[in-house]
Structures are given as structure tokens and as C-alpha cells.
GUMI-788936 format. One line per 2 residues: number of its first residue (from 1); their letters; for each residue x, y, z of C-alpha. Coordinates in Angstrom, 2 decimals, padded with zeros to 5 digits. Layout:
N
NUM	a	X,Y,Z  ...
END
This chain:
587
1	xx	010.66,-054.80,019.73  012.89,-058.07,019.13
3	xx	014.64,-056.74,015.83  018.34,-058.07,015.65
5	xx	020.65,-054.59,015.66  022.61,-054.13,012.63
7	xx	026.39,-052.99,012.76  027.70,-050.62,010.61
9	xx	031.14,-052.27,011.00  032.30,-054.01,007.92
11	xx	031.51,-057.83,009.28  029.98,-060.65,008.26
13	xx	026.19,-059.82,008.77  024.97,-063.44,008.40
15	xx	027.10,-064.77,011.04  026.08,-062.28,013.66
17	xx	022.27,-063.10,012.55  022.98,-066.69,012.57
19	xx	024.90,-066.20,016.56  021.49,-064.22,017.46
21	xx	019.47,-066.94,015.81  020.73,-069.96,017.68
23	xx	021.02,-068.53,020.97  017.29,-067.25,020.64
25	xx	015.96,-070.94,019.73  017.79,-072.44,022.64
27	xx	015.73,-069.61,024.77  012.81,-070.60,023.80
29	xx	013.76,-074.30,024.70  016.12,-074.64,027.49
31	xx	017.70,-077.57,028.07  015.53,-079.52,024.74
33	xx	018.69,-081.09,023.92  022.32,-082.89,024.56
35	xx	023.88,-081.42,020.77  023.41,-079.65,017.70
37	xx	021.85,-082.58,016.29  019.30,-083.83,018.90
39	xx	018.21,-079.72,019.44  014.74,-079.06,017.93
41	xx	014.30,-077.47,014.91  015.60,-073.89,014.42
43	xx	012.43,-072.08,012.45  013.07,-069.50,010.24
45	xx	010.76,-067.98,008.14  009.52,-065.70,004.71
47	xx	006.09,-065.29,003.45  005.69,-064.49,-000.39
49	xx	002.01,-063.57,-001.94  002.09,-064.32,-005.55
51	xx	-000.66,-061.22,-006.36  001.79,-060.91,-009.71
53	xx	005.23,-061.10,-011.23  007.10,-062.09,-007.97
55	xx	010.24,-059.39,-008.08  013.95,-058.82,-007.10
57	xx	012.73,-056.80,-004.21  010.64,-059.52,-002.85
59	xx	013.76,-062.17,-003.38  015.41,-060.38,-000.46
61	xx	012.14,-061.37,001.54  013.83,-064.97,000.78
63	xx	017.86,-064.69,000.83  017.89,-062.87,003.83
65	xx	016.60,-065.54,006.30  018.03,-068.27,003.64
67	xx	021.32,-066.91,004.06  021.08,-067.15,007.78
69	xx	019.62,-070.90,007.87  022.28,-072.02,005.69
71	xx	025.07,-070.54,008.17  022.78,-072.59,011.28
73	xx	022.50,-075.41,009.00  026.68,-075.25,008.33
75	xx	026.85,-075.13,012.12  025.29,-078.68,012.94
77	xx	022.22,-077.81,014.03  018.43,-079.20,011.74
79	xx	016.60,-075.63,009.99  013.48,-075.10,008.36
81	xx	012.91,-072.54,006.16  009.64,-071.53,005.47
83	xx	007.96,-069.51,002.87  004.48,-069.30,003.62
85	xx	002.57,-068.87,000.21  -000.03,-066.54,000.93
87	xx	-001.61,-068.09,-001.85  -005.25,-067.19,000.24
89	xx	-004.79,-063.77,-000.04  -007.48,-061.35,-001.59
91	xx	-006.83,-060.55,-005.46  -006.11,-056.95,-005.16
93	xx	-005.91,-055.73,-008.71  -004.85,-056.38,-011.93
95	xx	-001.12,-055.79,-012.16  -000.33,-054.33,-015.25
97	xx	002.01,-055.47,-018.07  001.31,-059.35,-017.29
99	xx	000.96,-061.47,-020.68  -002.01,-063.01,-021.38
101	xx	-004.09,-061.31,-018.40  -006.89,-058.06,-019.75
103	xx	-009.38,-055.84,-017.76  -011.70,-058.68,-017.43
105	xx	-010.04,-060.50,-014.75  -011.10,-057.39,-012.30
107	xx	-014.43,-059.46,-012.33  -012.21,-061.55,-009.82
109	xx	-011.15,-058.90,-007.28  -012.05,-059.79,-003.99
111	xx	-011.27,-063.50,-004.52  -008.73,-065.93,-003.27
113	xx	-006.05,-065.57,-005.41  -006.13,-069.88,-005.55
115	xx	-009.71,-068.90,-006.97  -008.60,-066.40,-010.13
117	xx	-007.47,-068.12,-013.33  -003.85,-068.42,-014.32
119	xx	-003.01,-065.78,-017.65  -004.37,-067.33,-020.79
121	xx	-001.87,-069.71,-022.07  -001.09,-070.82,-018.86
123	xx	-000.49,-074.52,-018.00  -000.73,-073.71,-014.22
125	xx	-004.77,-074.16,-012.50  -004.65,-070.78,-011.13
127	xx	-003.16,-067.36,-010.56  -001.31,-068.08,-007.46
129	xx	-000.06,-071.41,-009.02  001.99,-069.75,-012.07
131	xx	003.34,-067.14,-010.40  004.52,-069.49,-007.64
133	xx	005.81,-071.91,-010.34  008.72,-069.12,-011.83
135	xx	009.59,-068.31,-008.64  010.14,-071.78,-007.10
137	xx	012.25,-072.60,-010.33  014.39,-069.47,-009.40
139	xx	015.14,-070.57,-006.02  015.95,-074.15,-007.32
141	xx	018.42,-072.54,-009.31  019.94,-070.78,-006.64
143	xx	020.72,-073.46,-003.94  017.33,-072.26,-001.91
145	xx	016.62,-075.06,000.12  012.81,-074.42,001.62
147	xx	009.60,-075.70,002.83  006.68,-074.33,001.12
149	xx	003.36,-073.84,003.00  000.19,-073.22,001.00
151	xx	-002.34,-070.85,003.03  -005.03,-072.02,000.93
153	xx	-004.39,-075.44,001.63  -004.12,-074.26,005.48
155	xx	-007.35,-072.52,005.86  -009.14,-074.67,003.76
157	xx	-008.50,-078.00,005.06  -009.55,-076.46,009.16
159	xx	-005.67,-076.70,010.00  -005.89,-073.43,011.38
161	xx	-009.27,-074.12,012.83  -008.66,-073.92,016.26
163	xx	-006.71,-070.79,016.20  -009.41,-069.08,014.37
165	xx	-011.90,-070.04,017.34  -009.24,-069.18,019.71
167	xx	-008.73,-065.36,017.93  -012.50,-064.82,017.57
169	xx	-013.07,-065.46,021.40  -010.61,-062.91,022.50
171	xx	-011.07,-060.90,020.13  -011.84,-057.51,022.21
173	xx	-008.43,-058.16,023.39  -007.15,-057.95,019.77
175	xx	-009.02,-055.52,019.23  -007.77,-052.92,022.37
177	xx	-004.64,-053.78,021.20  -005.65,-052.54,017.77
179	xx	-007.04,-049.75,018.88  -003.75,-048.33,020.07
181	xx	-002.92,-047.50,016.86  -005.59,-046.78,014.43
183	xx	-004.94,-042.96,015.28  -001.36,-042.58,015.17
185	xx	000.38,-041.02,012.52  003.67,-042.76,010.90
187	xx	006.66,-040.42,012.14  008.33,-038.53,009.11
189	xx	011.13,-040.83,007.03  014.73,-039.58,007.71
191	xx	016.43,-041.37,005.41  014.47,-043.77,003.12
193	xx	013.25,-042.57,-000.02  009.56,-042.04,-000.49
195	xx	007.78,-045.05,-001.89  004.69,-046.10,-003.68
197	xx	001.82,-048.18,-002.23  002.78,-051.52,-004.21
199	xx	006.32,-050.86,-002.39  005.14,-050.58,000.84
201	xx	002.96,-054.18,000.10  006.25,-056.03,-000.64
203	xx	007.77,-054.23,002.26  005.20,-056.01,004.61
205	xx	006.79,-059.22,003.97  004.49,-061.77,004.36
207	xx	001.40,-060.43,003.69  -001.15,-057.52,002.59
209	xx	-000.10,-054.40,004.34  -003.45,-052.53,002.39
211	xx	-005.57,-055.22,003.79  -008.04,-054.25,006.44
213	xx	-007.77,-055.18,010.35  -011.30,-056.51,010.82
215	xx	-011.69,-053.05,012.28  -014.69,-052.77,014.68
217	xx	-018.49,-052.20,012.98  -021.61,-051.89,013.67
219	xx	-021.84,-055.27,015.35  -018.47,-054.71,017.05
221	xx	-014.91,-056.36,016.18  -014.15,-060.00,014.37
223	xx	-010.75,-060.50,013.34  -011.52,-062.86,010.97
225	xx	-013.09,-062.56,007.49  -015.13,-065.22,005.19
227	xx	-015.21,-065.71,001.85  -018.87,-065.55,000.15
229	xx	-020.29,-068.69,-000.46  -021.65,-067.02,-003.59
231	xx	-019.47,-064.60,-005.54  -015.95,-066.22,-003.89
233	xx	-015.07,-062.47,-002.93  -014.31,-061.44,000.63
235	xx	-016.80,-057.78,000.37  -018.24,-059.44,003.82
237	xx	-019.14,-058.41,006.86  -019.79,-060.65,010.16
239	xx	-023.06,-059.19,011.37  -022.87,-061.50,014.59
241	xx	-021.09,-064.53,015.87  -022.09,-066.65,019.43
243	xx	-019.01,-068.04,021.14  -020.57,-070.76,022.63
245	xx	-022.40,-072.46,019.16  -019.53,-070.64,017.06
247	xx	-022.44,-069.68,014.64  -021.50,-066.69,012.62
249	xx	-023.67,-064.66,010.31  -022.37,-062.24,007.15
251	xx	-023.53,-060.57,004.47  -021.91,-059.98,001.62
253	xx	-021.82,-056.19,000.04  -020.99,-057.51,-003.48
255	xx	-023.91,-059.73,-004.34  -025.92,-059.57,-001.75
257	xx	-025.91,-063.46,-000.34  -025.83,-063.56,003.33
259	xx	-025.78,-066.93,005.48  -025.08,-068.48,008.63
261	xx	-022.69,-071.12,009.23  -020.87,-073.07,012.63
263	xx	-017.32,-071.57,012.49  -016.33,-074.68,014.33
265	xx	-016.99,-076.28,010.58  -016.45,-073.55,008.19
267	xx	-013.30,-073.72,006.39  -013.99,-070.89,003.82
269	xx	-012.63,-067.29,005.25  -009.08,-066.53,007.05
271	xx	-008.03,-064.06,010.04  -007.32,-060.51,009.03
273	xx	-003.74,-059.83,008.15  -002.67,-058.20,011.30
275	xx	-004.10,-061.13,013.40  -002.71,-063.90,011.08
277	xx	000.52,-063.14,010.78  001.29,-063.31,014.70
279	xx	-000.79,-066.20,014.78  001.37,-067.92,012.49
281	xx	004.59,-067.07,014.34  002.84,-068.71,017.12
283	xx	001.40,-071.98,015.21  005.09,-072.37,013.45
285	xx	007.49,-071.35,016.07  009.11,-068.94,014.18
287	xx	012.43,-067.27,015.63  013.89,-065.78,012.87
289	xx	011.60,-063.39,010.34  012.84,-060.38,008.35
291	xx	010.02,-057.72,007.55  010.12,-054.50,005.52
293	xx	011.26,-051.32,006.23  007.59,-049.76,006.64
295	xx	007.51,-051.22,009.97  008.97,-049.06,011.37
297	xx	005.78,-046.93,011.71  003.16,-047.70,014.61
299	xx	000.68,-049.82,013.67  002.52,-052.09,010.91
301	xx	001.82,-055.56,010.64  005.42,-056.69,012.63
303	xx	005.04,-054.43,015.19  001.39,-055.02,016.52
305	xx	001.80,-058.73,015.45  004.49,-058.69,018.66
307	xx	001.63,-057.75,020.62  -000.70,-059.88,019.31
309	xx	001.36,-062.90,018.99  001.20,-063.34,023.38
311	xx	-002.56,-063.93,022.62  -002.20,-067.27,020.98
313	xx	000.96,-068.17,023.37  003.86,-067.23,021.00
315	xx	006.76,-065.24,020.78  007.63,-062.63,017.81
317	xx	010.57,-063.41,015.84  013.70,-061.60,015.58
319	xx	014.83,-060.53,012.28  016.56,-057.44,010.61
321	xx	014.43,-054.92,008.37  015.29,-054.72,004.81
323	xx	015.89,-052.16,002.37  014.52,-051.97,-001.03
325	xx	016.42,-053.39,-003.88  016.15,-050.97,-007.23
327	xx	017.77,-051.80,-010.77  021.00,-050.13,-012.39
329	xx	019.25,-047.67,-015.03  015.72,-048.11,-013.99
331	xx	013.51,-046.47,-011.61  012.82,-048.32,-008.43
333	xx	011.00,-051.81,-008.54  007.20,-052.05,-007.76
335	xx	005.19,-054.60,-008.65  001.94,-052.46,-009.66
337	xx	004.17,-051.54,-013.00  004.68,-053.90,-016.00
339	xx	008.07,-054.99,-016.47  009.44,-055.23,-013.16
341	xx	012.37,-057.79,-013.36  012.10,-060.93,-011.71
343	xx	014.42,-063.67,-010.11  014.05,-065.37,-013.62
345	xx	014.80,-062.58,-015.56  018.24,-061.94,-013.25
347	xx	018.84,-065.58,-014.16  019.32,-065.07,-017.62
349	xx	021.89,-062.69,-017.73  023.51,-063.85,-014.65
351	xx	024.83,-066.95,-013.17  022.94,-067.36,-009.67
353	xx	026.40,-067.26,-007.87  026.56,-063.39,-008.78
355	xx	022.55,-062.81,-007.94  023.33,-065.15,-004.39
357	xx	026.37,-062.53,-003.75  024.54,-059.34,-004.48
359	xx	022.46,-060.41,-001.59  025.18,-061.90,000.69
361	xx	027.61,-059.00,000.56  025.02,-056.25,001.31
363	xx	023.72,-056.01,005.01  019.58,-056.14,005.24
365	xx	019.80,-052.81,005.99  021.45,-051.39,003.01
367	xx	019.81,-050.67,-000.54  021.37,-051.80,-003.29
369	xx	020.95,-052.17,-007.06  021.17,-055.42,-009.67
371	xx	022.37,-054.23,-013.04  020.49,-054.95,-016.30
373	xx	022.70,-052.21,-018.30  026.25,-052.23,-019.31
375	xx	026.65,-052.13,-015.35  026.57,-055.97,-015.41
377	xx	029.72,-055.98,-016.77  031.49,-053.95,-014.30
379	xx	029.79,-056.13,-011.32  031.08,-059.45,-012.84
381	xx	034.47,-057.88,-013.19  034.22,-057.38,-009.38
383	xx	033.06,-060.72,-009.03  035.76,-062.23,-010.75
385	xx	038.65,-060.30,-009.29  036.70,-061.41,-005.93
387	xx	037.18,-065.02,-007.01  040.72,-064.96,-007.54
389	xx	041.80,-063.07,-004.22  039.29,-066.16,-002.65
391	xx	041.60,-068.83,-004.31  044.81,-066.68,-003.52
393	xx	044.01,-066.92,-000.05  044.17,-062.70,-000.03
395	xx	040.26,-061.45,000.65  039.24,-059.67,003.72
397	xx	037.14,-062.29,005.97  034.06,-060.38,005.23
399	xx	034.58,-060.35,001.28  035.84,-064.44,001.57
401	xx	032.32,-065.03,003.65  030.26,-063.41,001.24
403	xx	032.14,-065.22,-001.75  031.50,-068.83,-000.32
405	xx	027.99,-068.25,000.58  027.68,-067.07,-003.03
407	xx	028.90,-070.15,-004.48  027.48,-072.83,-002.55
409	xx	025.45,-073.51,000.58  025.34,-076.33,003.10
411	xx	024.52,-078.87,000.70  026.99,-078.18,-001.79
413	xx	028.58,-075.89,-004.29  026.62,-075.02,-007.26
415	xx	026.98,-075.38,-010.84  029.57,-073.22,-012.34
417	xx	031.46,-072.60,-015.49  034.80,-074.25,-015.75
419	xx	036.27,-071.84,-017.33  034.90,-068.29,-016.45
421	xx	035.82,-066.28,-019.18  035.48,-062.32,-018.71
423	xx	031.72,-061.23,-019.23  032.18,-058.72,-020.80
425	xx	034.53,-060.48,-023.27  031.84,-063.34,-023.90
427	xx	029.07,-060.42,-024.52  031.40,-058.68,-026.98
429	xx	031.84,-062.13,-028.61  028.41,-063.11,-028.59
431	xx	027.62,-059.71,-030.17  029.95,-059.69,-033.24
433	xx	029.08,-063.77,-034.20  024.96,-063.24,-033.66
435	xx	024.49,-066.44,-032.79  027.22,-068.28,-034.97
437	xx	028.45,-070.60,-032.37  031.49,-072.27,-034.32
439	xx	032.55,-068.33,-034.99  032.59,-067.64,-031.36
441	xx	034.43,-070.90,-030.71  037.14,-069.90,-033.10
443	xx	037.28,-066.14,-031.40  037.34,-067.66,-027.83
445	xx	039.91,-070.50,-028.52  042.35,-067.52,-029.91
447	xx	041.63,-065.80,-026.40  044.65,-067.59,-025.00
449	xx	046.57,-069.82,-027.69  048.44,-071.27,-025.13
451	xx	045.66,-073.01,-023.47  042.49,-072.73,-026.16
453	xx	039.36,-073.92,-024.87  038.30,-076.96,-027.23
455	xx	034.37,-076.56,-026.22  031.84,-073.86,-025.84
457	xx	030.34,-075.98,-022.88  033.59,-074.79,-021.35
459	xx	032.65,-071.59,-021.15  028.64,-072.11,-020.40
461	xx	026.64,-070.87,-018.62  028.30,-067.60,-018.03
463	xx	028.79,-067.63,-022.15  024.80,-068.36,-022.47
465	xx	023.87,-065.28,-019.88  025.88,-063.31,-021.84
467	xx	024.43,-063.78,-025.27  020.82,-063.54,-023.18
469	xx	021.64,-060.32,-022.23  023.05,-058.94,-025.50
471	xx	020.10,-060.29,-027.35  017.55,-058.71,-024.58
473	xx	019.15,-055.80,-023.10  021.22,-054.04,-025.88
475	xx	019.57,-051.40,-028.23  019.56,-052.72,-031.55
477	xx	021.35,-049.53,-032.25  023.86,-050.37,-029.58
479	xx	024.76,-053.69,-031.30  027.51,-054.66,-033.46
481	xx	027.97,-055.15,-036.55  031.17,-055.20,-038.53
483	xx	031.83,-054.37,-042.05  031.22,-055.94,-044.90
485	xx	033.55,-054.27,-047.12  036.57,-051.41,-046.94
487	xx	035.51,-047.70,-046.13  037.21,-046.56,-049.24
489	xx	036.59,-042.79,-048.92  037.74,-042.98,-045.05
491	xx	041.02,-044.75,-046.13  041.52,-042.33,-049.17
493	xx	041.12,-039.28,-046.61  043.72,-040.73,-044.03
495	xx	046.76,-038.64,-043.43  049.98,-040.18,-042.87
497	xx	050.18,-040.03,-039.21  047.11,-042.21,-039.33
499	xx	048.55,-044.46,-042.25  051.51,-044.62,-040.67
501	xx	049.68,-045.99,-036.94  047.61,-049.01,-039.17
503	xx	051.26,-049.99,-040.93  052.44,-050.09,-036.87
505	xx	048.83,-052.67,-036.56  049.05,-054.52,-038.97
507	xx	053.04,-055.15,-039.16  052.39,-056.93,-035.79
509	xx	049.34,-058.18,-036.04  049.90,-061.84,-036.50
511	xx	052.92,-062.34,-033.54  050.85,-060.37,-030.91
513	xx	047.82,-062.81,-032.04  046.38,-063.48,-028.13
515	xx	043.78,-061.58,-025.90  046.95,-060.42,-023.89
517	xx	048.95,-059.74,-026.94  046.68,-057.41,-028.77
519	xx	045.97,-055.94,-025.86  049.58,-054.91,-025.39
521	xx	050.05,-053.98,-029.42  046.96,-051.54,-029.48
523	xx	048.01,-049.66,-026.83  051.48,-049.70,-027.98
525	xx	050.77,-048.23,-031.58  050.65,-044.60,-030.08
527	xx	053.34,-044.80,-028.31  055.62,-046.56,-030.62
529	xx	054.61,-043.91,-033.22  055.29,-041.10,-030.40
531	xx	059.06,-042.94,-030.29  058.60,-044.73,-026.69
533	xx	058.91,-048.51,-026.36  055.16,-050.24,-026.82
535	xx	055.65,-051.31,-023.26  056.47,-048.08,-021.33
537	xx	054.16,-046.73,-018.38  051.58,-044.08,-018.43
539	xx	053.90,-042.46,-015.74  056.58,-042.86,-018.40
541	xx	054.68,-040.35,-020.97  053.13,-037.19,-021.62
543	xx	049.61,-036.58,-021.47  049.16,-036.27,-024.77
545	xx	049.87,-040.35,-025.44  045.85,-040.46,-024.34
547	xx	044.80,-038.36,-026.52  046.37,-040.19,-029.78
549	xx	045.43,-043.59,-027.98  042.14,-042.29,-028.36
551	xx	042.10,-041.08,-031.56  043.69,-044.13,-033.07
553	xx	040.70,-046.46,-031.54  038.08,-044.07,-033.04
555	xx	039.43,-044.78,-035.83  040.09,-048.24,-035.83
557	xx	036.14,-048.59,-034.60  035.45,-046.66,-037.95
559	xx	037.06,-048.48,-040.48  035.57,-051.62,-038.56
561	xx	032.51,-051.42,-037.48  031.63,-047.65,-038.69
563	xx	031.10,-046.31,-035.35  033.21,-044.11,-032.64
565	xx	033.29,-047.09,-030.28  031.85,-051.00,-029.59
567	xx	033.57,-053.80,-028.41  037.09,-053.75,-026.16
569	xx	039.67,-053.68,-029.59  041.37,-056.69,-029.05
571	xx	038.05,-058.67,-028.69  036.96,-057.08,-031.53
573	xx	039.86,-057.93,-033.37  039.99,-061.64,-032.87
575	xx	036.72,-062.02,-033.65  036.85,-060.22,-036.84
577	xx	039.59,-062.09,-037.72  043.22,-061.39,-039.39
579	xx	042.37,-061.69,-042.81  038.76,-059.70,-042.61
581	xx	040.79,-056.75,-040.49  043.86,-056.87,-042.95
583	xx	041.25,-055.95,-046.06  039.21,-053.46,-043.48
585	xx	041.95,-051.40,-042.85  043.17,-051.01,-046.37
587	x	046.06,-053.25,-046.65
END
């Protein structure tokens, strides 16, 4: 099977992909051009069915093949990249934890998903159309330059009409090939985790891994399945078809219509899953397709669809398997469960050059998880320290590829904050000012006195994500919020030691009155009071210098905000203020 090998060597995977990618398109069309620019078309492709919420999992269904078209596409040579809406599809179920939507709309299963109304409230016509309208915003967001393809519109407007006919008159050879597999067993996993059915659906890629193959009845095999002319739902079964008049008779098992109409005419059914995918591949001239890691078992959709895809004169696409993508501090995603976070929900916490680099810097191949906890902070911390080796000149070549795919594509950099203050910084201030935005103008403009920032558009986006995510994603009881007057039995109860360490704070409060400086003068309070200079190393002291360090922020956090810990202290201190943390800590 055609599946691009993946290295376990630290390189940049998207190049490799893209290397594989050209030199398979001029295969398939030798000597179809003079230069980069006169070659056909390099096709790549991804195939999204908005059944629900359209998740973080399924994103990777996109990235990865956009991420190799944007390489080709730096390289010279025309892409398209095509996500095939399988907008056609059957309605499944009703996915739960979806606003607006209740048990009635299972009156709709079995119906094109163009065919079930949108959730009340909705400005979209249909089901397929709103949860096709979040997601194309996403990718907008994120650089994703794509051409979409509506299977509704496909089927129902005969485009596919001749490859239907074409399918249906070989379709004993489909069906042998079928047949290979219906009895084999999947081999046992070795590695990947065990996964749920709605996880093994997105894993299919492009289409319905649960739906059926048109497997062979009572009046033998037909790979292709109508919709009733009555009910809308696809509980049908051919009962016979004549190749030469292309009349085909069903019946249909939920309301009992039956009919017969000239396939040659009839625009209102679509090939079995199995059947249409290949066919596609064929119809598109696809060379580049990732698919999920389920097919790796016989029988999955990829690998009989290489089989199958000879019979309309086609070629199966390469493409890498994917891993599953999970979320820091939740179980893994599936999109039968309410809840599961979307492209759009990443997008609120994050700027889409961090979501674009979680994507870039992992191989296909390789899980990986997008943080909606306090991990966030650590990731943009990464990010950032990324950033500046990139403009020092000092990241590895993998790390500098992944970093400038992240930022911009082909067409041009993306949006970004001028001045990228620290996340975690610009959640701690967005915490302690709850939405006071001349408050957290004063607190960031003290960040670095030397060069204040006059504007919070200076700071946005990255400062908007981060007030999104405190406001979403903290526990209320995880939140801060600072006192309103002294802890008078707390100070009365001090010893001296720990009167002694506030003098030390407040004394030089005012000249160390920076992000950098504060940062220096809390730590330094223990180990001035321990008689070593404020600026001496931890190899410099004794162990015990963490322990009082420690005990003086506890209770520094206590006499501010009446808890063990919160915000970084020098954050915390500039946005209380010098006058508010002079009267807080007694003096």
C-alpha cells in the first residue's frame, strides 16, 4: 500500500512529504510540463463530514495535507487542496451536548445530513451548513488556503453520474474485491490505545467508517444506495437494477415506499462509502491523502479503496496515517460526547500561530495533546523561547521549519501581536483587573518602565486569548481576587523573622518597581535576611534558602490575596499596586 514511510529521525516531516508529493505527481504525468509553473496541478486532499461539532482531532485531517501543499506551493509549483464536505452523508445520530438540538431530531436519522435542520437558533439552512460554517471560519483564521467541494451538490446535480453507472456495471468486480475481507479479523493493536466507535469514524478521514458496503442481498450486490423519495432516509434496498435501461428498483424498510427510476436520471442516492471514496481519488486526481490510524486493519476504507480505485482508472494516494490528538486534562476527544473542543474553541485561548505549530512540529504519526489547563501556559512559554532562538538565528533546522510554517504560509505571515507579552503574565493580569482594561494597561505599562507599552492593542490578541481563557477555563475558585482590606489578625500574629522579611519588601519596593526588578527583590528578601547578597546563586546557598523563599511567598499570597498561592509575585504585585500592597502588608 502507497503510504509515505515516516522517520523517526528528528527532521522536518513536511518536507520529506512534500519531496514524496512532487515526485509522485510528476509520475503520474511524465513529461506534462517545461517548469514548476506550467506542471499540472498537484492534488492534495481531506474530506471532513460535519455529522456534529467538527473537533481538534479531525483538524489534523486538514493541517496535515495543508502543511504539505503549502511547502509544494513555497516550491513554485500550482496546489489544490481539497476538503471534500461529505455534507451527503447519512445522519447517524444525535451527538450529544449540541445547543439547541433535543431527541426529536432522531426523526431525521437516515437522512442527508444537507436534509436535517440546523440547531434551533441557527441562521445556517441546515445541519451540515452550521457546522461547516465554524469550521471554515477556523481555517480562515489559520492561513488554510482550500477548495471546498460539497457532496451534496456533487451527487445531486448528476456530476458524479457517470461514475455511478460505471461502479454499478462492474460491480461483481467490487464486490470480489469486497469479499476478500468481510471475514477477516483486525490484527491485535500493539501500540495505540483502544478507542471508541466515534474515534474510529474521525479516524476514517473522509468518510463513514460505520457505514455499510452495499454488501451483497438477496438480489445480489449494488454499491450504490438511494435516498427514499418519501421519508428522505437511506433504510433502502435495490431489489434489481438492468444495465442496459439503468432502471433500478428499491424499497424502502422505513416507510414502506418503493419505486423505480432510470439511474441514468436519478440524482437522489450516492455510492457506498468504500466505493466512493476510491472513486473520488480517481474523479479528482488525488496524490496526496492522509487517513486514520484504523486503517491499518484489512478491510478499512483506505486500504480496499487502493483496490478499488484501478476500477474507475485511478491511482490511490499516498499519505501518512495519523494519530489521535487528546486534550491536556481531559480524556481523549470523540465526537459522540458533548463538549469536545473545537478549532474555535482552541482559537480563543490561543493565537492560531501556536494551534498551526502544535500540528507542524509533531510528525502524523505521533499523538499529541492541546492544552486547555494551566498547561497552556507552559506551551506558550515554549513557543516564545522558540521565537527568540528563530530571530537569534540559534534553532535546530527542524525547530526553525516548524516555527515558520507556524507563523505564516505561502501567501503570507499572519496576524500577530506586536508585542507578545508572556501568557501567562497577561492571564495573571487579566485575572486580578476582571475586565478593567485601563487597570491592566497601568499593570502592563509598569511591566518594563523603560519601554511601557502606550496601548492594549499592543498587546492583542495574545492579551484577548488570555482573558478568554481565564474567564472560561479557570475555576471560579481558582480565580483571583485580592484584598480589600489588611488581615489584621495575620499581621498581629507575625513573628519578627516574618516582620522583619516585609520591612526587607517594602524598603525596596518602589526602586525595584519593573517586572525584572521585583522579580529580582522577591527572591532576594530570603536571602538578604539569611545575610547573602539579593543577587547570589542557588549554587551559592544552602538548601534551606528554598524553604524560607517559600515560606515568605505563602505568606505574601496570604496577606494579599488570602490564599497559599495565585499569580507569579511580581505580577501580582504590579497589578495590585504600591500603595494597595503598602496598606496590605501592614505598613
Amino acid at each position: 500500500m502507497p503510504i509515505v514511510a515516516q522517520s523517526t529521525e528528528t527532521t522536518d516531516w513536511v518536507s520529506r512529504f512534500a519531496d514524496e508529493v512532487i515526485a509522485e505527481s510528476e509520475r503520474r504525468a511524465p513529461g506534462a510540463k517545461t517548469s514548476a509553473a506550467t506542471a499540472p496541478d498537484v492534488v492534495v486532499a481531506s474530506g471532513l463530514s460535519p455529522s456534529g461539532p467538527i473537533h481538534l482531532g479531525n483538524l489534523r485531517e486538514v493541517m496535515t495535507p495543508h502543511l504539505v501543499a503549502d511547502e509544494v506551493r513555497r516550491r513554485g509549483h500550482r496546489v489544490r487542496h481539497l476538503i471534500s464536505w461529505d455534507d451527503y452523508d447519512r445522519y447517524r445520530k444525535v451527538p450529544a451536548g449540541v445547543p439547541g438540538v433535543d431527541e426529536t431530531w432522531a426523526e431525521h436519522i437516515g437522512k442527508p445530513l444537507t436534509s436535517v435542520p440546523a440547531p434551533k437558533g441557527s441562521p445556517h439552512p441546515n445541519w451540515a451548513e452550521h457546522f461547516k460554517a465554524a469550521m471554515t471560519a477556523s481555517l480562515a483564521e489559520m492561513g488554510v488556503e482550500f477548495d471546498g467541494i460539497s457532496q451534496t451538490a456533487q451527487y445531486t446535480s448528476g456530476v458524479y453520474r457517470e461514475q455511478i453507472l460505471h461502479a454499478m456495471r462492474h460491480r461483481r468486480d467490487i464486490d470480489a474485491i469486497l469479499d476478500q475481507y468481510r471475514t477477516k479479523k483486525a490484527p491485535a493493536k500493539k501500540s495505540q490505545k483502544p478507542v471508541d466507535e466515534a474515534e474510529l469514524e474521525a479516524a476514517e478521514g473522509s468518510g463513514a467508517a460505520a457505514e455499510d458496503d452495499g454488501s451483497s442481498g438477496s438480489a445480489g450486490y449494488f454499491p450504490y444506495k438511494p435516498y427514499c423519495g418519501n421519508c428522505e432516509k437511506d433504510l433502502t434496498t435495490v431489489t434489481a437494477y438492468d444495465d442496459d435501461s439503468t432502471e433500478l428498483t428499491y424499497a424502502c424498510t422505513a416507510c414502506g415506499f418503493s419505486e423505480t427510476v432510470r439511474l441514468s436520471e436519478f440524482n437522489r442516492g450516492k455510492l457506498v462509502w468504500k466505493v466512493d471514496w476510491p472513486m473520488r481519488w480517481a474523479f479528482e486526481g488525488v496524490v496526496f491523502e492522509p487517513s486514520g490510524v484504523d486503517h491499518s486493519s484489512p478491510g478499512s476504507s483506505f486500504q480496499v479503496g487502493g483496490q478499488i480505485v484501478g476500477i474507475f482508472g485511478g491511482k490511490q494516494p499516498i499519505g501518512p496515517m495519523y494519530a489521535f490528538v487528546g486534550i491536556s486534562g481531559m480524556a481523549k476527544m470523540s465526537s459522540s460526547k458533548g463538549g469536545v473542543p473545537t478549532p474555535a474553541d482552541a482559537l480563543r485561548i490561543m493565537e492560531p500561530q501556536l494551534l498551526r505549530w502544535l500540528y507542524a512540529r509533531r510528525r502524523p504519526n505521533q499523538s499529541f495533546k492541546i492544552a486547555f489547563d494551566q498547561e497552556i501556559q507552559r506551551l506558550y512559554d515554549e513557543w516564545d523561547r522558540l521565537d527568540a532562538k528563530v530571530a537569534d538565528g540559534s534553532a535546530l533546522p527542524a525547530d526553525a521549519a516548524a516555527h515558520a510554517r507556524a507563523v505564516g504560509t505561502a501567501a503570507g505571515e499572519l496576524p500577530r501581536t506586536p508585542r507578545p507579552l508572556p501568557y501567562r503574565t497577561l492571564a495573571s493580569v487579566a485575572d486580578i483587573t476582571a475586565g478593567h482594561e485601563d487597570q491592566a494597561l497601568r499593570i502592563l505599562g509598569e511591566l518594563d518602565p523603560a519601554n511601557p507599552i502606550a496601548s492594549l492593542d499592543e498587546a492583542r490578541p495574545r492579551y484577548d486569548k488570555a482573558e478568554a481563557w481565564i474567564n472560561t477555563h479557570v475555576p471560579a475558585d481558582q480565580r483571583t481576587i485580592v484584598r480589600q482590606e489588611p488581615d489584621a489578625e495575620l499581621l498581629k500574629s507575625l513573628d519578627e523573622p516574618s516582620r522583619q522579611s516585609l520591612r526587607l519588601l517594602l524598603d525596596g519596593l518602589a526602586d525595584h518597581w519593573s517586572l525584572d526588578g521585583l522579580t529580582h527583590h522577591v527572591y532576594g528578601v530570603p536571602k538578604v535576611q539569611a545575610g547573602f547578597p539579593a543577587d547570589a546563586t542557588p549554587k551559592e546557598l544552602p538548601p534551606e534558602i528554598k524553604t524560607a523563599q517559600r515560606t515568605f511567598f505563602a505568606l505574601l499570597y496570604h496577606l494579599l490575596v488570602g490564599r497559599d498561592t495565585g499569580p507569579r509575585l511580581p505580577t501580582l504585585l504590579l497589578a495590585v499596586g504600591q500603595d494597595r500592597v503598602r496598606a496590605l502588608l501592614g505598613e
